[in-house]
C-alpha angles and dihedrals in degrees: 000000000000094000091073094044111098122231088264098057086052106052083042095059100037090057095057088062106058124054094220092061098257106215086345090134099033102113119213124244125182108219108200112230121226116203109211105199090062097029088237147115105248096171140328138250118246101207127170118224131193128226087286089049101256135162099246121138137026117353121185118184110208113192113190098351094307123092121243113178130006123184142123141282126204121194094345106305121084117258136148125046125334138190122217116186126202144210095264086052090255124131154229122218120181153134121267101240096016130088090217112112144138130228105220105199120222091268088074088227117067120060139171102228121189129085139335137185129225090284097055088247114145116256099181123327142155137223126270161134140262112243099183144313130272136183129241114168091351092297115119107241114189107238100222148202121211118198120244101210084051112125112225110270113198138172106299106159112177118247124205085271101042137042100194139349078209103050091150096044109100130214100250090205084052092047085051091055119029142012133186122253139161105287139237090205093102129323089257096042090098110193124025141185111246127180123245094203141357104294113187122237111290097025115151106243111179137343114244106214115169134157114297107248106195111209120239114194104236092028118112109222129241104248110233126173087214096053125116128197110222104164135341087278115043137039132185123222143163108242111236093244082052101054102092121079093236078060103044125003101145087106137008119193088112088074091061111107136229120254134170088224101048132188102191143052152201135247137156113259136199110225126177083219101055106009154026122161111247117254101235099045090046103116090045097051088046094052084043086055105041083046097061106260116106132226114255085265139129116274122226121212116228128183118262118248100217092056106010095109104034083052094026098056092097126066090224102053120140122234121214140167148211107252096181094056094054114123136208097268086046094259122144125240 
């Protein structure tokens, strides 16, 4: 994956390529990266530069030990392709100067492909898969395949009033993975999360997105037995006019039941339909996170590793997970 290759490797492999020597002569220089909001270096920048000391050839950003963006300069300003990763291990493909650009989910297959704007938001997209991979400049593109039949997806985060202007729309990586169904958890359990095929440990599974409850010191909350705790300001919940399927179906990880041995957890996830960081809180969101404390963001819910594929061997099988574990930062215990 070209996110894990260094500048080096980079510059290396994209001059074999080209008779002319490609970014042969371009030296490597590593930029520290101080953060201001906490007064402290977080990362560092890996650039190229030429014989004037230019910026030209192959860039990573890397932010607390993970990278986060690789591209090109040339001549000292960005253009070409470039790769942004983000927290949930997705990514964003596009074009320097084009709104054209493609989500790759973490499953390094599906993707939603259209147009997005500066803050990686979706403007309109459809559903699809990745074919292959091609080159251009040295940097890997997917080459995709949207489906036809596949309905528009846009930018729809949730307020603190609606969940979704799309209620109905379902996530097409979600319909692939999991439906509801009556679960074993207990007669009185009512709905359950089943899987629609084996998924390997760590699989992402659904997307939870609720309503967005902000918390008021002195307030008493409302209980719901939807509700998450992601900080100590915001929680997520399903109204209740919102809980049956002919209501909100757009994503389904709320279905999913509780269970003192559970095969699934939570953590927070960036979509291009419910939610992009914003730009300039970007180095805050990213300490909150690595701290332990979570964006006010839907969660997605992946499969465990330690009993994923003893509970995972049958395709339907139901998740569940262990609510009362369930940290701030949507971890489980």
């Amino acid at each position: 994956m070209i996110i894990s290759l260094s500048v080096n490797e980079l510059n290396t492999a994209f001059s074999r390529q080209r008779p002319d020597g490609g970014y042969d002569n371009v030296k490597v220089e590593k930029r520290p990266y101080h953060c201001n909001l906490v007064d402290a270096m977080i990362g560092y920048d890996e650039v190229s530069l030429d014989e004037n000391n230019e910026l030209h050839g192959f860039y990573r950003e890397v932010r607390r030990d993970r990278v986060e963006c690789v591209g090109l300069y040339k001549k000292g300003q960005r253009y070409g392709l470039y790769w942004k990763a983000f927290d949930s291990y997705g990514y964003l493909v596009g074009f320097i100067g084009s709104t054209l650009a493609l989500y790759l989910y973490p499953d390094l297959t599906s993707v939603i492909c259209g147009n997005f704007d500066a803050k990686g938001r979706l403007i309109k997209g459809r559903f699809g898969k990745v074919l292959s991979l091609g080159f251009i400049q040295g940097m890997p593109v997917p080459k995709v395949k949207t489906f036809t039949n596949s309905k528009e997806f846009m930018y729809d985060p949730s307020t603190s009033m609606k969940l979704s202007s799309s209620p109905l729309l379902r996530d097409p990586f979600e319909q692939e993975r999991c439906y509801v169904a009556k679960s074993t958890a207990h007669p009185d359990a009512g709905e359950g999360l089943f899987a629609k095929q084996r998924l390997e440990p760590g699989s992402l599974i659904a997307i939870f997105n609720g309503v967005r409850i902000r918390q008021i010191t002195g307030v008493a909350t409302v209980a719901s037995a939807y509700k998450i705790h992601l900080n100590s300001e915001v929680d997520l919940d399903i109204p209740d006019g919102s809980i049956s399927l002919k209501k909100y179906c757009a994503t389904l990880a709320h279905k999913a039941c509780h269970s003192f041995e559970p095969n699934a957890g939570v953590q927070s996830i960036e979509h291009p339909r419910y939610f992009i960081e914003k730009s300039n809180q970007k180095c805050k969101d990213r300490i909150r996170f690595c701290t332990g404390s979570a964006s006010a963001c839907p969660l997605l819910l992946s499969s465990r590793s330690r009993r994923a594929r003893r509970f995972l061997s049958a395709t339907t099988t139901e998740f569940g997970w262990l609510l009362l574990g369930i940290k701030p930062s949507g971890s489980i215990t």
